[in-house]
C-alpha positions, 0 to 999 in steps of 0.5 A: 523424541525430535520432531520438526515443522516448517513454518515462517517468519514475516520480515517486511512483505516477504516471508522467511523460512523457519524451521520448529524443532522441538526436542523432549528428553524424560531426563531431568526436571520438567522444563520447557525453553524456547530458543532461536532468538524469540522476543517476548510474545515467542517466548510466552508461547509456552503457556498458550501451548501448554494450556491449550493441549491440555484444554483439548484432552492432552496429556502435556509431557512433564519433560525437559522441552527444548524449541528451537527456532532456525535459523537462529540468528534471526529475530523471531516474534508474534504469536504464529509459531504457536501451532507449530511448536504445539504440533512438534510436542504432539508428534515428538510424543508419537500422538501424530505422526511427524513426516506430514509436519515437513509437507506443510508450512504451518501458522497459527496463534493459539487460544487457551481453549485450544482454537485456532486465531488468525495472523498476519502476513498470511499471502506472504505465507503461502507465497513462500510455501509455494517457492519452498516447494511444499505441498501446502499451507496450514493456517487459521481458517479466517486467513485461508481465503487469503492464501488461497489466491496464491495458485499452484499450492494447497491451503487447508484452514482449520479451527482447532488443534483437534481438526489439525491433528485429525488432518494429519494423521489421516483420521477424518480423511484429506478434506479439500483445500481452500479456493477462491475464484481469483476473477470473482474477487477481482469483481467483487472487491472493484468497485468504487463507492464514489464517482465524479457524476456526484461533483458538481462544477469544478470542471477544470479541477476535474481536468486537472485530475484527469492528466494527474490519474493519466500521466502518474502525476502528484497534484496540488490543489488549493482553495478556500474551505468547502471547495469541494477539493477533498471530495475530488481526491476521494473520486480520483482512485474510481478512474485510475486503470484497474489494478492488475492481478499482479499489482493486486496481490503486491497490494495485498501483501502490504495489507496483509502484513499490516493486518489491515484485510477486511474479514472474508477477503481475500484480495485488494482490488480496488485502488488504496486511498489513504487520508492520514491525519496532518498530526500523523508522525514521521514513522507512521508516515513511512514506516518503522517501529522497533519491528518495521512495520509498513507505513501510510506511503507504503499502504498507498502503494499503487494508489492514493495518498491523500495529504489534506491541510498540507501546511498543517502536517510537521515538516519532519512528517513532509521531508521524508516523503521525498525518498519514496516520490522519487525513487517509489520504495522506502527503505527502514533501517532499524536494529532488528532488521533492515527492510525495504517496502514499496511506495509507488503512489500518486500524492494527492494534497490540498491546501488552503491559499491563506490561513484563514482560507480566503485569500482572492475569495471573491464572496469573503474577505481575506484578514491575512497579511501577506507576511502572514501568507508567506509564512504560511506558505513556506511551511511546505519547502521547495524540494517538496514542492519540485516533487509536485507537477501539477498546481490547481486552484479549486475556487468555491462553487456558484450557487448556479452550478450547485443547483444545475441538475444536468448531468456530470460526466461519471468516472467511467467515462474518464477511466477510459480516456485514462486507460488510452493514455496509459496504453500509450505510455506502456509502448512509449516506456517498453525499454525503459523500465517506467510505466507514466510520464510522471516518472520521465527523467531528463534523459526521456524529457529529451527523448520522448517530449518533442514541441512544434514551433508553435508550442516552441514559441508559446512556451519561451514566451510564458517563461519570460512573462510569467517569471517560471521557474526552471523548476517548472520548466520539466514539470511542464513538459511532462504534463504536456506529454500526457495531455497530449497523449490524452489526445492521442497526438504525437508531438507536444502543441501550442495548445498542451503547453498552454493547458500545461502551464494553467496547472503552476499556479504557485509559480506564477504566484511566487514568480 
């Protein structure tokens, strides 16, 4: 009376196999036991599958139960093993037969009433089912749609223990798997709700976020209160490039685990933006808990973190940020277990020049002293801010260009100027293992950023004039290359150092 069911454990954004045995011997008093190291959610399973068995005209054996989880020295927990252990009772008691339980990865969270509730980590689910070699998954029908972008692998998404039991022992038939239509998701779920048409003046701001979406560049804009610099960050996403299929799903992994799908889709298509709270803690920021959980860095991953009123974040919350915008992962160590998540995102803040937000405002007058708008300004060190190519000043909007009703340019029209410039860093960077001059190292400075004479020239003279920094000697050069490349010319000129050097206000400030 030994039966077994193939299921999976989520840890990070990859699932693990795991493999329900379930053992039902009539010697002794009634027990039921689970082992393998669950934690308490595991544990509490017994009653959920007791009363849902029952629930549905079950007669629950009153035998010694024994569930083991394997590999069992992997920490188990959630309540996605309910299915499967209750699919192991039925088929150790011969109520349905036990081979199909070894065909299928199974998941599910059970109700008392013997319904099926959705989990988490569904797309994980199917993508290690598919590298098992099984021949399909068996999840809650609200996570179907999401498995079933995985192609090559059948997902069946049934409601209840009954439909499940009529599925394997063929009773009701082999119904059809699930499928979706992977370009229609593409289509449905790309679109942007906000676009640059709606902004109105602004136009070197827009620049700048231009070369930020071109070039993978982080971007720092600064400017008094209702400049319009949150309404920027929101319309950057609509023209980053397309996310591709790949990236889609590496995307949807993140959001899956999180539990963070919408209900009915199947797929992220649309680049994240994130806007966290500058009260938001260092873990929720990068991710942990006692189970490590994906953080706000890892769900913007392939999109936009947004950091609104950067000063006002902790500084623990703004040091941690230097792993994942230099090396695009984090890694969280805890003592259940060590996982890595991927963070590759453009880091979007903004801030306010002084604290009360109006220093060189010409229509307010500032009450800050300059010690008052150092201190304030230090809050944001300088590791952090070395992270950080592009410096922008966002003034307040004229009446004039409030009013005007000529027509803004949309962001499809700047998508497409992105989109070039990004084809041609993906042939610059084919052997380089990058895909954005956001990403050069000094090895590809040197290699790939070439000046003329002129630019030569232009730039020695703004070092010396304006005080730069040698922190913003590579910065500089990067941001160079990628508005050339939005020019589509070959070597850096006069003209791209110059707009480049536009974009370090705060060096020129601090100089």
């Amino acid at each position: 009376m030994l039966s077994k069911a193939r299921s999976a454990y989520v840890i990070g954004i990859d699932a693990h196999p795991v493999e329900v045995e379930v053992d039902i011997s009539a010697r002794g008093l009634p027990h039921f036991s689970i082992v393998g190291l669950p934690d308490a959610s595991v544990k509490e399973s017994k009653d959920r599958i007791r009363a849902a068995l029952k629930n549905v005209g079950f007669a629950f054996p009153l035998k010694q139960i024994t569930v083991n989880l394997a590999p069992a020295d992997m920490k188990k927990e959630g309540s996605l093993f309910d299915l499967p252990i209750a699919l192991g009772v039925a088929a150790a008691e011969g109520v349905i037969p036990p081979e199909p339980l070894l065909h299928y990865l199974i998941a599910g969270e059970l109700s008392l009433d013997g319904q099926v509730k959705p989990v988490r980590g569904a797309l994980p689910l199917a993508l290690a089912a598919k590298r098992l070699g099984l021949r399909g998954v068996i999840l809650p029908k609200e996570n179907a749609p999401e498995a079933a972008v995985v192609e090559g692998i059948d997902v069946f998404g049934i409601e209840s223990i009954p439909a499940v039991i009529s599925f394997l022992d063929g009773s009701d038939g082999r119904p059809a798997p699930v499928t979706i239509d992977l370009q229609a998701a593409m289509m449905q779920f790309g679109a942007y709700e906000e676009d640059f048409a709606e902004v109105k003046g602004q136009e070197h701001a827009k620049r700048a976020l231009e070369v930020a979406a071109a070039g993978s560049h982080n971007i720092l804009m600064i400017g008094p209160p209702g400049s319009g610099k949150t309404m920027l960050a929101r319309r950057l996403p609509s023209i980053l490039p397309p996310l591709t299929l790949e990236e889609a799903l590496e995307t949807t992994k993140i959001h899956s685990v999180a539990g963070l799908l919408g209900e009915g889709q199947s797929l992220i298509a649309t680049r994240p933006y994130r806007s966290p709270h500058h009260t938001i803690s260092d873990i929720a920021l990068i991710g942990g808990g006692q189970i490590p959980r994906p953080g706000e860095v890892s769900l913007a991953h392939h999109g936009i973190l947004f950091l609104d009123e950067l000063p006002e974040f902790k500084r623990n919350a703004l040091e941690v940020l230097r792993q994942p915008l230099e090396n695009g992962s984090v890694s969280v160590s805890r003592a259940s277990a060590s996982v890595a998540y991927p963070a590759q995102f453009v880091l979007v803040a903004a801030m306010n020049p002084c604290p009360c937000g109006y220093s060189g405002d010409s229509t307010h007058q500032c009450t800050c002293t300059p010690n008052m708008i150092n201190r304030y300004r230090s809050r944001v060190s300088g590791p952090l801010l070395d992270r950080i190519d592009l410096h922008v000043d966002v003034p307040a909007v004229p009446y004039k260009e409030l009013s005007a009703e000529h027509a803004c340019e949309s962001s499809a029209d700047i998508r497409e100027r992105v989109i070039a410039a990004r084809e041609r860093q993906l042939a610059r960077f084919r052997n380089d293992r990058i895909y954005a001059n956001g990403q050069m190292k000094t090895r590809h400075i040197k290699k790939y950023c070439v000046l003329t004479d002129e630019a030569h020239t232009l730039f020695d003279t703004a070092m010396h004039r304006l005080g730069l920094s040698a922190r913003a000697y590579s910065r500089i050069l990067k941001v160079a290359r990628t508005i050339a490349d939005l020019a589509d010319a070959g070597t850096i000129e006069a003209g791209h150092i110059a707009e480049a050097i536009q974009y370090r206000s705060l060096d020129r400030k601090t100089a």
